[in-house]
N, CA, C and O of each residue as an XYZ file, in Angstrom:
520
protein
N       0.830     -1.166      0.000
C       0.000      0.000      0.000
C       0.877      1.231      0.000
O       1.814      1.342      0.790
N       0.544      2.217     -0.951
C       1.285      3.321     -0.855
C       0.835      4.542     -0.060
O       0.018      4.588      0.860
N       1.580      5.563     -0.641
C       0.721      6.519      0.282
C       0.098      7.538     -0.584
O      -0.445      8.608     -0.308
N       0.280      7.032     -1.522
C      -0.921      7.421     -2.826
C      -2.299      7.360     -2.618
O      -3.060      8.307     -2.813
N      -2.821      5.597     -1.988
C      -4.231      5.212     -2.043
C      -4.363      5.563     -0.708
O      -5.325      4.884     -0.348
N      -3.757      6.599      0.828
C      -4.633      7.252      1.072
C      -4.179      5.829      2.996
O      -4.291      6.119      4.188
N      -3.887      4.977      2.580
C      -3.820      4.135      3.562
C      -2.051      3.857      4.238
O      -1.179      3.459      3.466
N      -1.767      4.106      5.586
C      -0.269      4.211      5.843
C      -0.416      3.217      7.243
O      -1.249      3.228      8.149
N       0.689      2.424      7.011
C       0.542      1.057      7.994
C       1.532      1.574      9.307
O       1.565      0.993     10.391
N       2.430      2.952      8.913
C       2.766      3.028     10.302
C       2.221      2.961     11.660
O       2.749      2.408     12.625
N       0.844      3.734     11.619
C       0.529      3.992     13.136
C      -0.192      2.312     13.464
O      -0.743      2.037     14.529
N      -0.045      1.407     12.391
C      -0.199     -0.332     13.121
C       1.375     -0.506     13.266
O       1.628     -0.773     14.440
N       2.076     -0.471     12.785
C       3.384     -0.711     13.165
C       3.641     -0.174     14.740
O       4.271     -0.777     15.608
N       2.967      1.143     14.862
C       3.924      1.518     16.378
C       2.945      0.523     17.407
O       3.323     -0.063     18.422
N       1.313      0.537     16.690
C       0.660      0.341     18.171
C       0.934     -1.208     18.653
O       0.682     -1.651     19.774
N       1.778     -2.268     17.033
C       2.421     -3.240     17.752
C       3.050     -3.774     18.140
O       3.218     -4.984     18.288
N       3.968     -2.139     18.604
C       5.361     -2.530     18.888
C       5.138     -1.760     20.356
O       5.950     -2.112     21.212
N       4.431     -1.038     20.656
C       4.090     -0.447     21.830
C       3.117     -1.966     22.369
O       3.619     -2.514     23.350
N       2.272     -2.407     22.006
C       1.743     -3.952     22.470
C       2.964     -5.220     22.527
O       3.430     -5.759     23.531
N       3.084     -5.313     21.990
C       4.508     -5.949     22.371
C       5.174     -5.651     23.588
O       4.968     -6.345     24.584
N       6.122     -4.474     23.609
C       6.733     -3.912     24.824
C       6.348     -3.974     26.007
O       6.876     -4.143     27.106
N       4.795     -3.719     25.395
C       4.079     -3.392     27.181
C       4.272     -5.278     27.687
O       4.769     -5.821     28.674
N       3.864     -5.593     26.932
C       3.708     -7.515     27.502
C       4.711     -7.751     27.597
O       4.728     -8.380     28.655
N       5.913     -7.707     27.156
C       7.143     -7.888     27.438
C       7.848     -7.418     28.503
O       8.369     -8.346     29.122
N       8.054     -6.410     28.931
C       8.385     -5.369     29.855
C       7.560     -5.700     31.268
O       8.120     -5.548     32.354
N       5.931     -6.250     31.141
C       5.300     -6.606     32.454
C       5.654     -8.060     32.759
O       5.674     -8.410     33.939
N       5.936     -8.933     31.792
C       6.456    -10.255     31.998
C       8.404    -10.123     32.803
O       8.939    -10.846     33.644
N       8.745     -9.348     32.329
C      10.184     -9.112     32.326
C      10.326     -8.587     33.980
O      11.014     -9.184     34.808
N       9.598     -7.456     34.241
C       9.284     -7.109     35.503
C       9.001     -7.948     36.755
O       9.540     -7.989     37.861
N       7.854     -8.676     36.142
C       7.338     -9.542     37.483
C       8.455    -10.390     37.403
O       8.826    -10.688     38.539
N       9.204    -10.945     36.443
C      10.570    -11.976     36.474
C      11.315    -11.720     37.481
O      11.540    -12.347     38.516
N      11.844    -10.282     36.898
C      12.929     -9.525     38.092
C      12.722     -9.242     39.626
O      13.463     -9.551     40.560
N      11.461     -8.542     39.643
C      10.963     -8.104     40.823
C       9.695     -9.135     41.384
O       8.770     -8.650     42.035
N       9.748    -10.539     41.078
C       8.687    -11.168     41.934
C       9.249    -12.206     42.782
O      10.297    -12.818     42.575
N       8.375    -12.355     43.845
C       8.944    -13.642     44.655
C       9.022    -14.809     44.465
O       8.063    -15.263     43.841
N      10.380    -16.064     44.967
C      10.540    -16.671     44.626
C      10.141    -17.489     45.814
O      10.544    -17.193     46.938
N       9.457    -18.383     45.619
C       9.559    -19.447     46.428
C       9.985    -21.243     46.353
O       9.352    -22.054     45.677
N      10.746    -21.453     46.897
C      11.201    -23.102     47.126
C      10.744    -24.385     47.658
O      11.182    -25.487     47.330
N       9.478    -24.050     48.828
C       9.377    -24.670     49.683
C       8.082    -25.430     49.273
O       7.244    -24.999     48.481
N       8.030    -26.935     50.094
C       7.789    -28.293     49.777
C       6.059    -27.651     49.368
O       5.474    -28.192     48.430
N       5.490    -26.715     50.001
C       4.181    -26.312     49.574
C       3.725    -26.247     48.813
O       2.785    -26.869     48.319
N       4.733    -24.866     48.328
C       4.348    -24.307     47.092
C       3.829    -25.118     46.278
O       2.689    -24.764     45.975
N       4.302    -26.448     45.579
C       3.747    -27.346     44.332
C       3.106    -27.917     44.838
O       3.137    -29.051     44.360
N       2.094    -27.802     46.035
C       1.367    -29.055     46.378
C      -0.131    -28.299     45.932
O      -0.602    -27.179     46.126
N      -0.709    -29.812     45.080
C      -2.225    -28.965     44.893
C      -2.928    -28.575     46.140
O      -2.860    -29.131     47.236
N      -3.990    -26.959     45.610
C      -4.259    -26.617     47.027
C      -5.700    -25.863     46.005
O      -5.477    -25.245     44.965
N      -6.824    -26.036     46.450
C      -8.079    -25.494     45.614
C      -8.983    -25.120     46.933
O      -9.450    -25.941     47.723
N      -9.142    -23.509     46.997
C     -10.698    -22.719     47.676
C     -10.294    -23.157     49.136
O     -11.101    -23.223     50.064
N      -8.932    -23.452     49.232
C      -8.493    -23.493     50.858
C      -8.615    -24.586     51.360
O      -8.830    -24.641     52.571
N      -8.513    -25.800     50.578
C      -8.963    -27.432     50.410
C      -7.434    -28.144     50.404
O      -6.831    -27.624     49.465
N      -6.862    -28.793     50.849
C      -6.288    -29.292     50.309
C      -6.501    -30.911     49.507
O      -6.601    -31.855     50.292
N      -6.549    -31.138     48.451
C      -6.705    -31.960     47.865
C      -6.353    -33.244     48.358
O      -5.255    -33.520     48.841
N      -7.619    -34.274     48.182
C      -7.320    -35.860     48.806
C      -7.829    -36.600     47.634
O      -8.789    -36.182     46.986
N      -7.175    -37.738     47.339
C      -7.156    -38.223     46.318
C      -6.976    -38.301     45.108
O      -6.349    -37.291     44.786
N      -7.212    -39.071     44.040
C      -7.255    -38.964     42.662
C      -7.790    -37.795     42.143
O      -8.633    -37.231     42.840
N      -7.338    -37.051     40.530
C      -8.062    -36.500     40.122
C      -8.989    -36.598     38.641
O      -9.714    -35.849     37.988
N      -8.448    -38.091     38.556
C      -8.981    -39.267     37.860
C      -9.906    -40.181     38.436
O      -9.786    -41.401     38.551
N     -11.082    -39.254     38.875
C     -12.313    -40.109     38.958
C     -13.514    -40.262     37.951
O     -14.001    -39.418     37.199
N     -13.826    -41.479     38.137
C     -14.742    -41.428     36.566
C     -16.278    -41.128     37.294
O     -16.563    -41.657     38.368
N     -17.206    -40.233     36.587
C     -18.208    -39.869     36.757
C     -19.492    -40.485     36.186
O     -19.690    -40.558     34.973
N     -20.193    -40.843     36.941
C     -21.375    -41.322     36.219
C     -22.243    -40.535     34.793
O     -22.724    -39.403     34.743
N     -22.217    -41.461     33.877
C     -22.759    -40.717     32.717
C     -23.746    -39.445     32.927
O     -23.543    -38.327     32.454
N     -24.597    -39.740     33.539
C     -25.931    -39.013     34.082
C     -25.425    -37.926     34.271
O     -26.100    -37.025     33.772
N     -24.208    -37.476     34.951
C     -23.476    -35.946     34.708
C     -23.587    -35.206     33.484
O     -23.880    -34.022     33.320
N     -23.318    -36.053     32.694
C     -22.760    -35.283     31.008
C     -24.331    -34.936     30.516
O     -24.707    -33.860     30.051
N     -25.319    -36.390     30.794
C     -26.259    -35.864     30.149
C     -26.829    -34.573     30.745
O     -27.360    -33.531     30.360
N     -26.503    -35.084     31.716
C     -27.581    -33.111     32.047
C     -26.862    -32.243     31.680
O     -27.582    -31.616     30.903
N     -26.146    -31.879     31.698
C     -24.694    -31.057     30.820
C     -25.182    -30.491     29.677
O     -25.325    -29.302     29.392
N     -25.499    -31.808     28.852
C     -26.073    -31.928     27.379
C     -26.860    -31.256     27.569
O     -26.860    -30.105     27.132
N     -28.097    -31.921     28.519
C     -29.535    -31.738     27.971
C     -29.682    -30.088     28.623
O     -30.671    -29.486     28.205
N     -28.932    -29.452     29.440
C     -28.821    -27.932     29.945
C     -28.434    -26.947     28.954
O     -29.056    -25.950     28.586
N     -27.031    -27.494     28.491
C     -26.948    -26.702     27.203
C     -27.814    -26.855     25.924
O     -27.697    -25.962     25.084
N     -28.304    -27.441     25.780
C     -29.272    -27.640     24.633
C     -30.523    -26.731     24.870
O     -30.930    -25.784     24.197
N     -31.099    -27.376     26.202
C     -32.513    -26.432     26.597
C     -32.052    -24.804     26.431
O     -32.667    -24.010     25.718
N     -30.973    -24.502     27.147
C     -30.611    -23.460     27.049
C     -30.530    -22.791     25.815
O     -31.404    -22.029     25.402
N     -29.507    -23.062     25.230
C     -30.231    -22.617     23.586
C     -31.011    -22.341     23.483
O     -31.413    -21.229     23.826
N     -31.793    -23.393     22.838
C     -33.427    -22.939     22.778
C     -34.261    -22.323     23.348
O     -35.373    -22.010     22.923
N     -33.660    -22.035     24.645
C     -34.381    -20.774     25.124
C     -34.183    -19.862     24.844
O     -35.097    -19.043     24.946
N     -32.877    -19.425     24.320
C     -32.244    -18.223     23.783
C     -32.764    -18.300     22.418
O     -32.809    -17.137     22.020
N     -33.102    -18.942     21.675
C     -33.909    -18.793     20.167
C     -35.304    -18.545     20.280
O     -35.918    -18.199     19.271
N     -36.017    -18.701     21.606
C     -37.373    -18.724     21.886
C     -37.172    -17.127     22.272
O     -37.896    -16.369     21.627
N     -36.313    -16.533     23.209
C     -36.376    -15.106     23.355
C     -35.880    -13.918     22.371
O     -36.140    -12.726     22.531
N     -35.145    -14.459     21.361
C     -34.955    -13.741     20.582
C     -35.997    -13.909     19.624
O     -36.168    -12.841     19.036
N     -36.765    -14.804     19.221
C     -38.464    -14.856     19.063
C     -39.072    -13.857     19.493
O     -39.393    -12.850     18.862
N     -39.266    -14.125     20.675
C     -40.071    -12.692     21.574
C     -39.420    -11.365     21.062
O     -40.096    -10.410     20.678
N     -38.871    -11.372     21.072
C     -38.386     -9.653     20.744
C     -38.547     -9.136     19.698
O     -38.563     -7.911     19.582
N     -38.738    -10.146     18.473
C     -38.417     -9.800     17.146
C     -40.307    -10.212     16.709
O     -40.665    -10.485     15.564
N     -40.879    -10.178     17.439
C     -42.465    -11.025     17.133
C     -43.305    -10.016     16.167
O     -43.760    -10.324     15.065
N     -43.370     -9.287     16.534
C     -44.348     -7.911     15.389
C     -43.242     -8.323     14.155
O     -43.636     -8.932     13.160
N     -42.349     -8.075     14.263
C     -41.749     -8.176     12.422
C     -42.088     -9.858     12.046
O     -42.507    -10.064     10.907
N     -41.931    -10.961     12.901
C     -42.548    -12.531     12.492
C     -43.842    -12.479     11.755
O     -44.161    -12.960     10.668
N     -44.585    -11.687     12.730
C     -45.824    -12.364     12.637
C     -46.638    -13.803     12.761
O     -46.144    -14.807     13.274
N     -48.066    -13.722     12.161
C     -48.244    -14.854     12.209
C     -47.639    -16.188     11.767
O     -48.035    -17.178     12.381
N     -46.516    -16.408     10.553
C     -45.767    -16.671     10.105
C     -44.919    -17.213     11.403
O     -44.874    -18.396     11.738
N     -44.259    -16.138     12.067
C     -43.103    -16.319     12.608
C     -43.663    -16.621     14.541
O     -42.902    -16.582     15.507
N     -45.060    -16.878     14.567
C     -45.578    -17.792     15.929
C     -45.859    -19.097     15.816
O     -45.814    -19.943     16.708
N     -46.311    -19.308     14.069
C     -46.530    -21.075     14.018
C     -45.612    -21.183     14.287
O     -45.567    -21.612     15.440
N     -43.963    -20.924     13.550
C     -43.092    -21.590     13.290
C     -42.582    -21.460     14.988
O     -41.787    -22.328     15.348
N     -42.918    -20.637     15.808
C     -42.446    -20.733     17.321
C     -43.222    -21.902     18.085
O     -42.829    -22.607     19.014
N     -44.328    -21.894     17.476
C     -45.105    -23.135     18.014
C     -44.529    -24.536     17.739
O     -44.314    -25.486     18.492
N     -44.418    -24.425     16.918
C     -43.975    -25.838     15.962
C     -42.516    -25.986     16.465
O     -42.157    -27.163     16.448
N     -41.723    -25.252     16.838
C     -40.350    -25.323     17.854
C     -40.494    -25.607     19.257
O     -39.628    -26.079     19.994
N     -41.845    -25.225     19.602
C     -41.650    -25.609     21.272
C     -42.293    -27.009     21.098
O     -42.241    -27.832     22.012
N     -43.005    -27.316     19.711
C     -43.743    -28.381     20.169
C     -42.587    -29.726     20.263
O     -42.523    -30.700     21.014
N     -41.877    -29.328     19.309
C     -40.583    -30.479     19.088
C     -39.577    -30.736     20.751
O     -39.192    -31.608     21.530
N     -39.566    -29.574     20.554
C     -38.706    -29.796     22.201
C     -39.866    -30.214     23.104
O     -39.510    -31.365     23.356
N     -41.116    -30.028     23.814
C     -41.773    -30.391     24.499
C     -41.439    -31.903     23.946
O     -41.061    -32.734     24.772
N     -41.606    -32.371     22.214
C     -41.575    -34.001     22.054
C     -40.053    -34.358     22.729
O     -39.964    -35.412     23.360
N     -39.137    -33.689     22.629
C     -37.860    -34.867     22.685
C     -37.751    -34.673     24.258
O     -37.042    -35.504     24.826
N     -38.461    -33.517     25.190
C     -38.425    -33.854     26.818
C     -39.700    -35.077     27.113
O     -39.727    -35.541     28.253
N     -40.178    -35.312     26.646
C     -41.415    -36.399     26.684
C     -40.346    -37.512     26.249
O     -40.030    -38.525     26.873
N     -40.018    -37.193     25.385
C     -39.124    -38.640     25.040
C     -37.615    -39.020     26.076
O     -36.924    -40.025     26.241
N     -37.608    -38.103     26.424
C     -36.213    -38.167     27.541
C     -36.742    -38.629     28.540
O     -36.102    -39.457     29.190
N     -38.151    -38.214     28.995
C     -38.514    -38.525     30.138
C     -38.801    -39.988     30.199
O     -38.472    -40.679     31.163
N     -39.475    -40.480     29.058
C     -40.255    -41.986     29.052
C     -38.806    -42.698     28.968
O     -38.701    -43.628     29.768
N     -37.726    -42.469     28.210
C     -36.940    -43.442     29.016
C     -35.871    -43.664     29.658
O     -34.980    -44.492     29.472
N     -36.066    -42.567     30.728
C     -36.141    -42.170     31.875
C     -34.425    -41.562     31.927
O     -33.785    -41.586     32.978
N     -33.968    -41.145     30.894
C     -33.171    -40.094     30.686
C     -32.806    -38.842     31.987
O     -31.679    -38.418     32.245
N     -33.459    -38.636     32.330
C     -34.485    -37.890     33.623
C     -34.292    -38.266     35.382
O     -34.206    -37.582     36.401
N     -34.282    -40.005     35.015
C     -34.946    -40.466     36.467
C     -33.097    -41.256     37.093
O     -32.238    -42.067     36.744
N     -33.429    -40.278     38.187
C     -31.782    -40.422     39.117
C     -31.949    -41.480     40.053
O     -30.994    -42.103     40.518
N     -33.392    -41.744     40.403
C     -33.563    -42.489     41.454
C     -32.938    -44.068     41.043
O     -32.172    -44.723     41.751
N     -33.377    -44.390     39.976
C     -33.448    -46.036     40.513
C     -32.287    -46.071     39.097
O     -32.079    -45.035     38.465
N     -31.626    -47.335     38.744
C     -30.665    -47.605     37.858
C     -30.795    -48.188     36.499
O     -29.876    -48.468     35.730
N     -32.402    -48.367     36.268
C     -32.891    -48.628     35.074
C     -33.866    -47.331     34.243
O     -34.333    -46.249     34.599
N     -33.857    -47.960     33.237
C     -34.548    -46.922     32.480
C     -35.886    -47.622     31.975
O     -36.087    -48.829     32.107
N     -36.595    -46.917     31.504
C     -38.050    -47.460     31.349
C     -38.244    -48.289     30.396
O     -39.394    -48.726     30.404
N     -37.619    -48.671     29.608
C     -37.293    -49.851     28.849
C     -36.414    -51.689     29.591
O     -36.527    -52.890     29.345
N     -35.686    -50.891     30.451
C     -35.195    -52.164     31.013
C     -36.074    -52.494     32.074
O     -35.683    -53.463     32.725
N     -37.664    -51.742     32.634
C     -38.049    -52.255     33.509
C     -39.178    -52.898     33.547
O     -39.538    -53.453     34.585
């Protein structure tokens, strides 16, 4: 680019050499001027004033993830259902079937989560194995 068409790359040149410096210079700093410590503590895991007992390789029952899943998912769709709402006068009637016809699907696949038993924490079968 010249400086004919009006466009000049210096003032990106300084601001990333001034970005640079600054990260460099605060890394370089805390190097010089931070404390060092040696002692048997320091590397020992330590979490919210806990000190850690046991493995941190425990395996979790599936039933974790699914709700995980099924949270982030609902969630979504709630966020497509409210940005629905907001935008509803420009939808129209048009744009409430098609909101209908979205909740009706999710109402089907929580009906379907529920029947087999996707849902149910209590006992260790699902409504098919019982």
């Amino acid at each position: 680019m010249s400086a004919r068409t009006g466009y000049s790359l210096w003032p990106l040149a300084v601001y990333f050499f001034l970005a640079v410096a600054t990260a460099g210079g605060m890394m370089g700093l805390s190097y010089v001027l931070g404390q060092r410590h040696r002692e048997r503590e320091t590397g020992q895991p330590y979490e919210s004033g806990i000190v850690a007992t046991g493995t941190a390789r425990i395996r979790f029952d599936v039933k974790f993830y699914l709700v995980a899943m099924f949270f982030v998912i609902f969630d979504l769709e709630s966020l497509f259902i409210f940005s629905w709402a907001v935008s509803v006068r420009e939808a129209g009637w048009a744009g409430y079937v098609e909101a209908l016809i979205f909740i009706a699907v999710l109402a089907a696949a929580l009906a379907y989560l529920w029947r087999v038993g996707a849902l149910d924490w209590a006992s260790g079968k699902t409504a098919k194995e019982r």
